[in-house]
PAKOLDREN-220916 format. One line per 10 residues: for each residue x negated, z, y negated of N, C-alpha, C, O. Coordinates in steps of 0.001 Angstrom, whole numbers, plus 524288, in hexadecimal, padded with zeros to 5 digits. Example, Ala and Ser with C-alpha at 12.3 -4.5 7.8 and 13.67 -1.06 7.14 Angstrom:
# residues 2
7CC7A:81E78:8163A:7CFF4:81E78:81194:7CC70:81E78:80CE4:7C864:82111:80CF7  7CDCE:81BA8:808CA:7CA9A:81BE4:80424:7CD9C:81EBE:7FFE2:7CB9F:81F67:7FB8E
# end
This chain:
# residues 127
643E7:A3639:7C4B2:647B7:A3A5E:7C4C2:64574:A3F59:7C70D:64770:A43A1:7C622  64151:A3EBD:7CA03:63F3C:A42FF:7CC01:63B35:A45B9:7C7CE:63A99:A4419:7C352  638A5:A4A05:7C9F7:63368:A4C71:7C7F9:62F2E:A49A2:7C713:62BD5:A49D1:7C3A0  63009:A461C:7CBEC:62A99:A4302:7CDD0:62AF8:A3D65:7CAEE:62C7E:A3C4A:7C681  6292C:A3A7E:7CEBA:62ACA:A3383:7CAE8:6307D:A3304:7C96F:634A8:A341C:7CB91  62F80:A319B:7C665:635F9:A2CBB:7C4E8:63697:A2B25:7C7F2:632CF:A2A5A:7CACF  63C36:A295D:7C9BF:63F3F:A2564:7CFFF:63DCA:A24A8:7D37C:63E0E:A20D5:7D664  63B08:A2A36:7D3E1:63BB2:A2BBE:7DA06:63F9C:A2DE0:7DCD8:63FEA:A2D96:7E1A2  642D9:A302C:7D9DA:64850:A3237:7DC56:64C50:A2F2B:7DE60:64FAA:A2D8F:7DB53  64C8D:A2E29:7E2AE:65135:A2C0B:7E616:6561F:A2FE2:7E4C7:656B0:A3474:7E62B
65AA2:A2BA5:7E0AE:65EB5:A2EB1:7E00E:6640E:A2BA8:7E4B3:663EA:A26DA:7E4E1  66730:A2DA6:7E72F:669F5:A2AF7:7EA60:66FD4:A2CDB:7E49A:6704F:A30B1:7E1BD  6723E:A2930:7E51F:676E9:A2A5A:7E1BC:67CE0:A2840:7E52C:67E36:A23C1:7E639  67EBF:A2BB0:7E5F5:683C1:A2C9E:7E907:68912:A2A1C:7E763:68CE8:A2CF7:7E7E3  689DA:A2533:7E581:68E42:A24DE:7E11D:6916A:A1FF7:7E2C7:68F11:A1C19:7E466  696B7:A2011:7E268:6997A:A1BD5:7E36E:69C34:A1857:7E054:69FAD:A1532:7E16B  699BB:A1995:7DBBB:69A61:A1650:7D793:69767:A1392:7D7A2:69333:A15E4:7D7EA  696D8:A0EBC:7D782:690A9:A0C31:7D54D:68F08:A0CC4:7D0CF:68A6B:A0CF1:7CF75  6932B:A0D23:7CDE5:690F6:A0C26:7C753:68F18:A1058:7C61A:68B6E:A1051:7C2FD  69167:A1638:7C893:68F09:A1A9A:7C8E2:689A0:A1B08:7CA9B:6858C:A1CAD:7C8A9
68B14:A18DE:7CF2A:683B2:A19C2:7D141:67FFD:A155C:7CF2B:67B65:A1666:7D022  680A4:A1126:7CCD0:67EBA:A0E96:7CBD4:67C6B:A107B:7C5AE:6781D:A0F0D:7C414  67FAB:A1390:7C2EA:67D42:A15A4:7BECE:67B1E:A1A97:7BE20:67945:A1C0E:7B9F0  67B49:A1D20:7C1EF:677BB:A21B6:7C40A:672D6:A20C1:7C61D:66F42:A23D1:7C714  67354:A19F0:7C6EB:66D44:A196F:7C9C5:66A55:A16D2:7C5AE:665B4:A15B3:7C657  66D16:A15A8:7C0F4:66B9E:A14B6:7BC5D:6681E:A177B:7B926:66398:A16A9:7B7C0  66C1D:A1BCE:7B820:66A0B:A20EE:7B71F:665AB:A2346:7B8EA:662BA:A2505:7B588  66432:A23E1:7BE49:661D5:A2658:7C0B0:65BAF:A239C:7BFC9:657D6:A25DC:7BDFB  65BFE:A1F2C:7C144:65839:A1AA5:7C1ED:655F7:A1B91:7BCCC:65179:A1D21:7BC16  659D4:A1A5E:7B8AA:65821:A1B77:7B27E:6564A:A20DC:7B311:6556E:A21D6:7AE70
65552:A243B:7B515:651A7:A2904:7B2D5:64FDE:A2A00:7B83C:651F8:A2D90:7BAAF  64BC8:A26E8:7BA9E:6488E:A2871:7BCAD:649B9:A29F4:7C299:645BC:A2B3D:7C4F5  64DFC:A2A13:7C551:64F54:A29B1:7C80A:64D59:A2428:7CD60:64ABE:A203E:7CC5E  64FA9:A25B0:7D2ED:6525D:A1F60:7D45B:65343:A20C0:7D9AC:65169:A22F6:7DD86  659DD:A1C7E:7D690:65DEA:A1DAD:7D8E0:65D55:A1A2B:7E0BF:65E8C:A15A3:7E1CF  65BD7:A1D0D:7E368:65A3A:A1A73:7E859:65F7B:A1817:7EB4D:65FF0:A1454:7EE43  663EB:A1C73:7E8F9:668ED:A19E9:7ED2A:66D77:A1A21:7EA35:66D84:A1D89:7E6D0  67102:A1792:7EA99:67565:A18E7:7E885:679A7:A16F9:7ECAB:67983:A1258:7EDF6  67E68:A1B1F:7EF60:681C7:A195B:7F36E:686B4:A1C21:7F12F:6872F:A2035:7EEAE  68986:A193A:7F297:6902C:A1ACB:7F0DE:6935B:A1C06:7F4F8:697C1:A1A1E:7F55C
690D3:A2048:7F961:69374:A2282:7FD62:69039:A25AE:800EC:68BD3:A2425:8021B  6931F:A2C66:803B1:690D1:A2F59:8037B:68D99:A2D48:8097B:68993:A2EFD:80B7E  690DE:A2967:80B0A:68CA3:A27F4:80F63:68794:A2574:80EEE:68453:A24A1:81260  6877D:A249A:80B11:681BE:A1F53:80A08:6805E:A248B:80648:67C00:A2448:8044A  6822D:A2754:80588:67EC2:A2B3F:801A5:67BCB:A2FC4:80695:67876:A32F4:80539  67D81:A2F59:80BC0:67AFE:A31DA:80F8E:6772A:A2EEB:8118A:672CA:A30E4:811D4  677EC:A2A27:81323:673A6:A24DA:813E5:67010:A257C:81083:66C00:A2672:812E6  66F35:A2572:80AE1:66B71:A2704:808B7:66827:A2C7F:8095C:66372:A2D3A:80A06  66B6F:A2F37:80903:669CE:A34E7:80B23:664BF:A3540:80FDC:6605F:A3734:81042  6687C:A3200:81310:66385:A32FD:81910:65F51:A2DAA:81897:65B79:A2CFD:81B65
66152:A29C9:813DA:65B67:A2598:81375:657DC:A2A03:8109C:6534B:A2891:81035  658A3:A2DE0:80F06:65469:A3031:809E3:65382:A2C10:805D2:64F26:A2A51:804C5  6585F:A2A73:80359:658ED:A2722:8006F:657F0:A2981:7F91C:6575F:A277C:7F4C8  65840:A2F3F:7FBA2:65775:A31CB:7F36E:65525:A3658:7F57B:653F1:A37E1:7F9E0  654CC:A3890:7EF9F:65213:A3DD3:7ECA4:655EE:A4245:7EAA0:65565:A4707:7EB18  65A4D:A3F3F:7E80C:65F88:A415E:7E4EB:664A9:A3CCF:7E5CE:66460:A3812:7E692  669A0:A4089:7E554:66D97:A3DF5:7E674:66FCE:A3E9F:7E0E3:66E1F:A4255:7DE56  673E2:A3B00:7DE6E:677B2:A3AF2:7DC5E:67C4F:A39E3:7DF1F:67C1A:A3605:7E1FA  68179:A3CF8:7DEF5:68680:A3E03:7E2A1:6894C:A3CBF:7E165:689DA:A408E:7DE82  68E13:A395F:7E015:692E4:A3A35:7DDB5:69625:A3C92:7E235:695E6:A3C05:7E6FA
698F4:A3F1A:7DF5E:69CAD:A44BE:7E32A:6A1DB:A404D:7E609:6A3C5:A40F3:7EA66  6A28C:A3E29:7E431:6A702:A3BC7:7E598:6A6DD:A3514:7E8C0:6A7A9:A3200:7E525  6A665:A330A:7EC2D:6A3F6:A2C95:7EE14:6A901:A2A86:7EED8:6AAC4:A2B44:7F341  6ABF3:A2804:7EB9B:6B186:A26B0:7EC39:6B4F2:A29A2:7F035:6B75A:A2716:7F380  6B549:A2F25:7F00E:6B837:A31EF:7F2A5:6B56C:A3471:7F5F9:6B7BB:A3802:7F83A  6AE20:A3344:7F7CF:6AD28:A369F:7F9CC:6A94F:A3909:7F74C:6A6BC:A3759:7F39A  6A8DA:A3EA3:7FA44:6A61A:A42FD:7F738:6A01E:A42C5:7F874:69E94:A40BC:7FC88  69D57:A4487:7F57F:6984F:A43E3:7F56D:6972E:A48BB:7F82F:6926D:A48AB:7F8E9  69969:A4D91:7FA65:69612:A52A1:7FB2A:6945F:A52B9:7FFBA:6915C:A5635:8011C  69627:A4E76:80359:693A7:A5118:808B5:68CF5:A4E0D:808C8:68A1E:A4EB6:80C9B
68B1D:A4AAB:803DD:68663:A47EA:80335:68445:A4AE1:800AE:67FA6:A4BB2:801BD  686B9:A4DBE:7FC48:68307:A5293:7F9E6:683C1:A576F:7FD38:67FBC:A5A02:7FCA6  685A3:A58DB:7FF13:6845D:A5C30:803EA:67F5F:A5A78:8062D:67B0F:A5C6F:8055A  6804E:A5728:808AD:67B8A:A54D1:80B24:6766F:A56EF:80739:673AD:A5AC9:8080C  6761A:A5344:802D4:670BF:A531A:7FF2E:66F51:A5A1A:7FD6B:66B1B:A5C3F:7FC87  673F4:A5BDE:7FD71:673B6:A61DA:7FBC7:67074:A660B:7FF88:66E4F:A6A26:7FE3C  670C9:A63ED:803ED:66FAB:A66CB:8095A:66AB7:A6635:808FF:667E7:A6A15:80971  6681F:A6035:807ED:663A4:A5E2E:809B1:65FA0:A5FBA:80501:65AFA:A60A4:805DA  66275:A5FF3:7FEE8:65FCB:A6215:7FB84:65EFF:A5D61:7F806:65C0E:A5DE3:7F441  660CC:A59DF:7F8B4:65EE8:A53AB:7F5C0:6637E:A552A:7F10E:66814:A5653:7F1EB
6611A:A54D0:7EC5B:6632D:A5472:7E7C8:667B3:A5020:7E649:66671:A4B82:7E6C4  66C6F:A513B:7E4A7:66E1C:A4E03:7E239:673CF:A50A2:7DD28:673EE:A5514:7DB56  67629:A4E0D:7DC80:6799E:A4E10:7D69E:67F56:A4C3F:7D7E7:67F91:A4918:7DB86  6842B:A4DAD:7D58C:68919:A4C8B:7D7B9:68A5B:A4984:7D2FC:688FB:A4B62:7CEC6  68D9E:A4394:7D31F:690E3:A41C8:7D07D:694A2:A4323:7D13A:69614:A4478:7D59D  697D8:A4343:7CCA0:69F29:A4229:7CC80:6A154:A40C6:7C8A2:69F04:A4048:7C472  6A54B:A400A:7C928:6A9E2:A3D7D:7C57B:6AE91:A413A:7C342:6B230:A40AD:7C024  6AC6E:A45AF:7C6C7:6B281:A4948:7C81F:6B0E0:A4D2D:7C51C:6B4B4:A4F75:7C34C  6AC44:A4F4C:7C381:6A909:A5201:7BF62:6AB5C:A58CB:7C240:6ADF2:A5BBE:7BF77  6AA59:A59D3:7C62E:6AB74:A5DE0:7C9CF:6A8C8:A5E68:7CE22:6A96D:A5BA4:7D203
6A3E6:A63ED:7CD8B:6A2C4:A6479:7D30D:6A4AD:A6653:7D72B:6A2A6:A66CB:7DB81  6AAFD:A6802:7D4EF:6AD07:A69F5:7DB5B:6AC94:A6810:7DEA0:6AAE8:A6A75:7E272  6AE51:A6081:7DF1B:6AF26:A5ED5:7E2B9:6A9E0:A5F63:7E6CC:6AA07:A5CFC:7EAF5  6A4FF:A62CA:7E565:6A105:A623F:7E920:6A102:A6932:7EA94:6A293:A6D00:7E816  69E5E:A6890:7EFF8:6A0EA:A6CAA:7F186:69B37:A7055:7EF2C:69719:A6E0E:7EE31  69BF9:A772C:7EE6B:69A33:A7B22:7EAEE:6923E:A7979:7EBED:68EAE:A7983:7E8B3  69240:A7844:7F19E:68A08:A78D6:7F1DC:688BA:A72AB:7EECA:68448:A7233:7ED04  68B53:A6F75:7EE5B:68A01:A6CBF:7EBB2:689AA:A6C5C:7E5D2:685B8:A6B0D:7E367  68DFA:A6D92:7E3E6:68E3E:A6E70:7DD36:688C1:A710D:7DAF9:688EA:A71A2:7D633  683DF:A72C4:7DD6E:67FB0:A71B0:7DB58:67D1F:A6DD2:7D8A2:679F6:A6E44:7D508
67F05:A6983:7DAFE:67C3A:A65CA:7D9CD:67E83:A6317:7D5B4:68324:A63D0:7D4A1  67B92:A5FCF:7D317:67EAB:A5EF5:7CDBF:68373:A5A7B:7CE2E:683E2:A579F:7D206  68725:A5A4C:7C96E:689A3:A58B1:7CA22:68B6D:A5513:7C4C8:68C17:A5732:7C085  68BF4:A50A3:7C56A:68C80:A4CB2:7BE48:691DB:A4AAA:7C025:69372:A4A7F:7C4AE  69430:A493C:7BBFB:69A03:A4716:7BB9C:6969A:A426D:7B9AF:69227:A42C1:7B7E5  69911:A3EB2:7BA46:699E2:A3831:7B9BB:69EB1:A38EE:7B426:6A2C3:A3B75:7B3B6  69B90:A3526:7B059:69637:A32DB:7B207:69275:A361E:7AF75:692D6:A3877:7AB47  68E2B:A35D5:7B330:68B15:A3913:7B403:6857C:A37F3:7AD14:6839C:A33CC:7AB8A  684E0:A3C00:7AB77:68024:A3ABD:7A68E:67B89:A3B08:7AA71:67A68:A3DEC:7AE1D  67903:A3634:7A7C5:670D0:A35DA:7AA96:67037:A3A7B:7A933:670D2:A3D60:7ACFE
66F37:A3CDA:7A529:66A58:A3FD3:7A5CE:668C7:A44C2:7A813:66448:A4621:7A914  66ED2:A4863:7A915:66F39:A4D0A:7AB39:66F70:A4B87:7B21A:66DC4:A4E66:7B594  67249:A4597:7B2E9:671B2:A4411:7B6D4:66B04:A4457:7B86E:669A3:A4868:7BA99  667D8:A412C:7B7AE:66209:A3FC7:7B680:65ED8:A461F:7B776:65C03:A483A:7BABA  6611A:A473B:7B2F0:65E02:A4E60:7B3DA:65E88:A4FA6:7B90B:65B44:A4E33:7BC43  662EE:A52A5:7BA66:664D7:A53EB:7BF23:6607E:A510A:7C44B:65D6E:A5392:7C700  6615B:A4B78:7C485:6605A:A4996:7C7F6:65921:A4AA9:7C8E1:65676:A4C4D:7CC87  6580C:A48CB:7C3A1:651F1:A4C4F:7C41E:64FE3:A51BF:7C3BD:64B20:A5264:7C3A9  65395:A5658:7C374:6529A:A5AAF:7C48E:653E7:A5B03:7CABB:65162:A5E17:7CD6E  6579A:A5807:7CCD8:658CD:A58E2:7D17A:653A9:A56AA:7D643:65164:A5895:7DA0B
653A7:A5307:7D42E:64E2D:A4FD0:7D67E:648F3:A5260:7D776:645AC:A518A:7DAE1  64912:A569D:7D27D:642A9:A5913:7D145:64280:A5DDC:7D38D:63EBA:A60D7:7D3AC  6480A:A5EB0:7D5EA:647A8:A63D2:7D8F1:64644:A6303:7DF33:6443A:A6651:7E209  647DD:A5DD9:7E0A1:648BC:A5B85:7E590:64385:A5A5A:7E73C:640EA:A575C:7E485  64108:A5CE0:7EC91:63AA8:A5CFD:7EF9B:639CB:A576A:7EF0D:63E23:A5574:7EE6E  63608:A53A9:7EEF7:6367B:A4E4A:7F07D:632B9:A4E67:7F6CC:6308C:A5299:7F7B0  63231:A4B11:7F9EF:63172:A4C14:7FDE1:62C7B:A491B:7FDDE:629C2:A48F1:801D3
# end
């Protein structure tokens, strides 16, 4: 997914669906990607955060009632790339410095997904 080798990119995916995240890591894995984490709550999505568990995030905006922005806040601050899911097909609900970042309605298509994620990746320093 990166510039560099194939599946080297640690993607963490944010989702409280399983079947959701489970086919996003499908996806991902299938093009070159790999998927290092997948957690269905914004607390274990901070636990990953401070293991340096990824490279890029995938978000869903919504975790059964709770909101994803105070974790992309976080990633936004720090500069770590990532992408917003939803269902609700509206970026209001995120507040104005975020709506940069991209945003897919569910269910989400691979390949603009895929793009995205490797333009986002190839911009990102590796350390």
């Amino acid at each position: 997914m990166t510039a560099g080798s194939q599946g080297d990119t640690r993607v963490l995916i944010v989702e409280d669906s399983f079947v959701v995240a489970d086919t996003l890591r499908y996806l991902i894995d299938g093009s070159g990607g790999f998927v290092s984490v997948i957690v269905p709550t914004i607390e274990k999505a901070f636990e990953a955060l401070a293991a340096d568990a990824f490279d890029i995030a995938v978000l869903d905006v919504n975790l059964g009632g709770t909101s994803i922005v105070p974790f992309a806040q976080h990633l936004h601050a720090r500069g770590v790339p990532f992408v917003f899911l939803t269902g609700y097909g509206d970026d209001k609900l995120l507040p104005e410095p975020l709506r940069i970042h991209p945003l897919f309605t569910k269910p989400v298509e691979t390949e603009p997904l895929v793009r995205t994620l490797r333009a986002l990746t190839a911009r990102r320093p590796r350390a």
